[in-house]
C-alpha positions in Angstrom: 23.9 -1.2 303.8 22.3 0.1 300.4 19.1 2.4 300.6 16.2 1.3 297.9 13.5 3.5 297.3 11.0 0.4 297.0 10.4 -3.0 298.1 10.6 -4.1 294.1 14.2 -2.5 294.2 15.2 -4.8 297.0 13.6 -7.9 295.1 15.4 -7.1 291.6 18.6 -6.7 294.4 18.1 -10.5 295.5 17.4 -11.6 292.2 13.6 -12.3 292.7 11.8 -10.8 290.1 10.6 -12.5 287.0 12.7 -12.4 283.8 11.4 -13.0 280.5 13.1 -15.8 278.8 13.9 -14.5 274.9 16.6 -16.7 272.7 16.2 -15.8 269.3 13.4 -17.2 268.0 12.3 -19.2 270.7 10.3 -15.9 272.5 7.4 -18.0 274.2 8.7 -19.5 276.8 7.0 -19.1 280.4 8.8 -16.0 282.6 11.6 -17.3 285.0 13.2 -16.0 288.1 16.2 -13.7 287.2 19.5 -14.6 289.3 20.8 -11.7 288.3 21.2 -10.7 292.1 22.4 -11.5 295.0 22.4 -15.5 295.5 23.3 -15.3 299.3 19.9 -13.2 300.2 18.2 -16.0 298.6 20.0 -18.7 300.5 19.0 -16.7 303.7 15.5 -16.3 302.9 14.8 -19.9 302.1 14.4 -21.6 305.3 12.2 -18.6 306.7 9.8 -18.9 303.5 10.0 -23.0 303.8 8.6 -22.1 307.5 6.1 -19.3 306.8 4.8 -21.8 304.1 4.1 -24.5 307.0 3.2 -21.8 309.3 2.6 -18.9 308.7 -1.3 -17.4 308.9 -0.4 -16.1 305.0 1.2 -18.2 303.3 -0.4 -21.9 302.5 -3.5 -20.0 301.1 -1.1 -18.4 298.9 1.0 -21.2 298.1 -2.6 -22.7 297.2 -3.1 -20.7 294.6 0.3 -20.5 293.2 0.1 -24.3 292.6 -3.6 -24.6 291.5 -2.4 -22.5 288.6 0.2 -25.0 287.7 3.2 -23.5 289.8 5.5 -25.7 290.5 7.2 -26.1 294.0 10.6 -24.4 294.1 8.6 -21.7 292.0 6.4 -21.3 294.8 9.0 -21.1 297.4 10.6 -18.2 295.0 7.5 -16.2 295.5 7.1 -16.7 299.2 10.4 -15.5 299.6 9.6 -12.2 297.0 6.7 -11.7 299.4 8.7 -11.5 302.5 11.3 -9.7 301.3 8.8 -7.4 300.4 6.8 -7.4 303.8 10.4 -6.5 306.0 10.7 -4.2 303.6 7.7 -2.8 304.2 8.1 -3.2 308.0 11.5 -1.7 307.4 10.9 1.4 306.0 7.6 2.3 308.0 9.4 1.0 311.6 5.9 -0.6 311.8 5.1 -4.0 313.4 3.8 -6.9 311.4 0.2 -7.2 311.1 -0.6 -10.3 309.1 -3.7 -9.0 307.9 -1.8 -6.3 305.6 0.3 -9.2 304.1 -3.0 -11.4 303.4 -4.2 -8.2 301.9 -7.2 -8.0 303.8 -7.9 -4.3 305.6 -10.3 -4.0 308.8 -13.8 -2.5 308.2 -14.1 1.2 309.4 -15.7 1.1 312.5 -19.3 3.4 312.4 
């Protein structure tokens, strides 16, 4: 199995990252997702971001927002997937457990 120094090195690996779209003149098109990676880590990752969109404690607020922006669905499901891969990665490399308070970005107040 590879080693990546970063969870963005393991995204750009699946082919999750955003790609600017340049042909020619045509230079103001909106970002797309680059398939430049691996397509069979995206097959595997889809049915665990369908469910952490349905179910997950994280994921419909941020799936919220992705869409009141004007996101579209399967764009959406691209980034719930980005942000898992990143969390095992994450969980991975530290050999911590999940906390889903770290992956809604919220941190507990110090205690006095």
């Amino acid at each position: 199995m590879a080693r990546y120094d970063s969870a963005k090195a393991v995204a750009a690996a699946a082919g999750l990252t955003p790609a600017n779209y340049e042909s020619g003149t045509a230079v103001r098109h909106r970002p797309r997702r680059s398939n430049v990676g691996k397509a069979g880590v995206r097959a595997v990752w889809y049915l665990p971001a369908l469910m952490a969109l349905c179910c997950g404690p994280a994921f419909p607020a941020f799936a919220q927002r992705l869409a009141k922006r004007g996101q579209a669905k399967p764009v959406i499901i691209g980034a719930v997937i980005r942000k898992l891969v990143h969390i095992a990665s994450g969980v991975a490399k530290h050999g911590a457990t999940y906390d889903p308070d770290k992956a809604r970005g919220h941190t507990p107040a110090a205690a006095p």
